[in-house]
C-alpha positions in Angstrom: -74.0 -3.3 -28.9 -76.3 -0.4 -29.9 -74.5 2.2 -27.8 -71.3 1.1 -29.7 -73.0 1.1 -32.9 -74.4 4.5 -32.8 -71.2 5.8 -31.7 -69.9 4.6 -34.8 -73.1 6.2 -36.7 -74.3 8.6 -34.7 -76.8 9.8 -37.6 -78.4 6.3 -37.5 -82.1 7.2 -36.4 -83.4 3.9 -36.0 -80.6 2.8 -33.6 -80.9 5.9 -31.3 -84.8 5.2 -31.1 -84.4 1.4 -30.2 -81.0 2.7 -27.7 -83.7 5.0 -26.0 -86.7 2.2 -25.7 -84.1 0.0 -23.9 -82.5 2.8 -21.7 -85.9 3.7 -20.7 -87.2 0.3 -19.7 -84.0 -0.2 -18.0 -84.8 2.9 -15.7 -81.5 4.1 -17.1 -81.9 7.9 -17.1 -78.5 9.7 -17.6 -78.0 7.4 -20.6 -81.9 7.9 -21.9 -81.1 11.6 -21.6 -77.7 11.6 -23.6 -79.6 9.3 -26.4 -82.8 11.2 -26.7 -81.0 14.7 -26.9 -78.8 12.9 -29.6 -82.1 11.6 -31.0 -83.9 15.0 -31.2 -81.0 16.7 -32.9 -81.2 14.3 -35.6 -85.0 14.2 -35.7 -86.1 17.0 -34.6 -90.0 16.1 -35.8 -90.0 13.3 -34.1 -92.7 13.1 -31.5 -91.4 10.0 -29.4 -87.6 11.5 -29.6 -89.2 14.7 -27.6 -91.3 12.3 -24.8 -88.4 10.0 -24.3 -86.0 13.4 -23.8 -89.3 14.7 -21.3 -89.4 11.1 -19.8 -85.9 11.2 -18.9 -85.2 14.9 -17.5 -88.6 14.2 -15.4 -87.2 11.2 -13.7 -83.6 13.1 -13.3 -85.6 16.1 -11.1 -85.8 18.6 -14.1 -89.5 19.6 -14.3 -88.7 22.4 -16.6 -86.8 20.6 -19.2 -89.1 17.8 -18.9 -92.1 20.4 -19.4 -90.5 21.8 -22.5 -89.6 18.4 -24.4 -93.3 17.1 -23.3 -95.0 20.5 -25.1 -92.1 20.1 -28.4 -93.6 16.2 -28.2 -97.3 17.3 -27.9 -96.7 20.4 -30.6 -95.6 17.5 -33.1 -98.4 15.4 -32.2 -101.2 16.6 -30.7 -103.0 13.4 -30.1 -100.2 12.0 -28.4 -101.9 10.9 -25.1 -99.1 9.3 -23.1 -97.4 13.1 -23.9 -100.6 14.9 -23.0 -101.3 12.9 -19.8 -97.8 13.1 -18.2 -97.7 17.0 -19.2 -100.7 16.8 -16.7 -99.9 15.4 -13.9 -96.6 17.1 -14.3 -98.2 20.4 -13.8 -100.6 18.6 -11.4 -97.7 17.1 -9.0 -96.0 21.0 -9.3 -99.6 22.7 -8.4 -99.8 24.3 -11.7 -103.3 23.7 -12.2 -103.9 26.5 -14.5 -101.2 25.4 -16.9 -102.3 21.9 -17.0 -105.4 23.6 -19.1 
């Protein structure tokens, strides 16, 4: 029902948030992906839009994309430890030790 309803407003931010929570406890990837990258364009501040885009490219295989949404995330909000920590092992798991620093 929510993938139908943003369709039909796709510049309802509240609806793509929720849409991403639910694709991303689903373990739906490919649809978090498509939602978050629709969620950062229309909030492009938005912390959690960022991590969720990260979350979703990391679990696809894309290290690099998920590195750059995770930093954009962490940029926005610094304190954002869920952000912070997964940047980290991220860097860890690729043997990047000196840019997990």
């Amino acid at each position: 029902a929510m993938q139908a309803l943003v369709r039909e407003v796709p510049r309802y931010g509240w609806g793509w948030r929720h849409l991403c929570g639910w694709l991303s406890e689903r373990e739906q990837w490919s649809d978090l992906r498509t939602a978050a990258q629709s969620l950062t364009d229309l909030q492009a501040d938005d912390a959690l839009a960022h991590a969720h885009l990260g979350d979703a490219h990391l679990h696809l295989g894309d290290q690099g994309a998920a590195i750059a949404a995770l930093t954009r995330a962490l940029d926005l909000a610094p304190g954002y430890r869920w952000a912070l920590w997964t940047l980290v092992r991220v860097h860890l798991a690729a043997k990047q030790i000196d840019a997990a620093d």
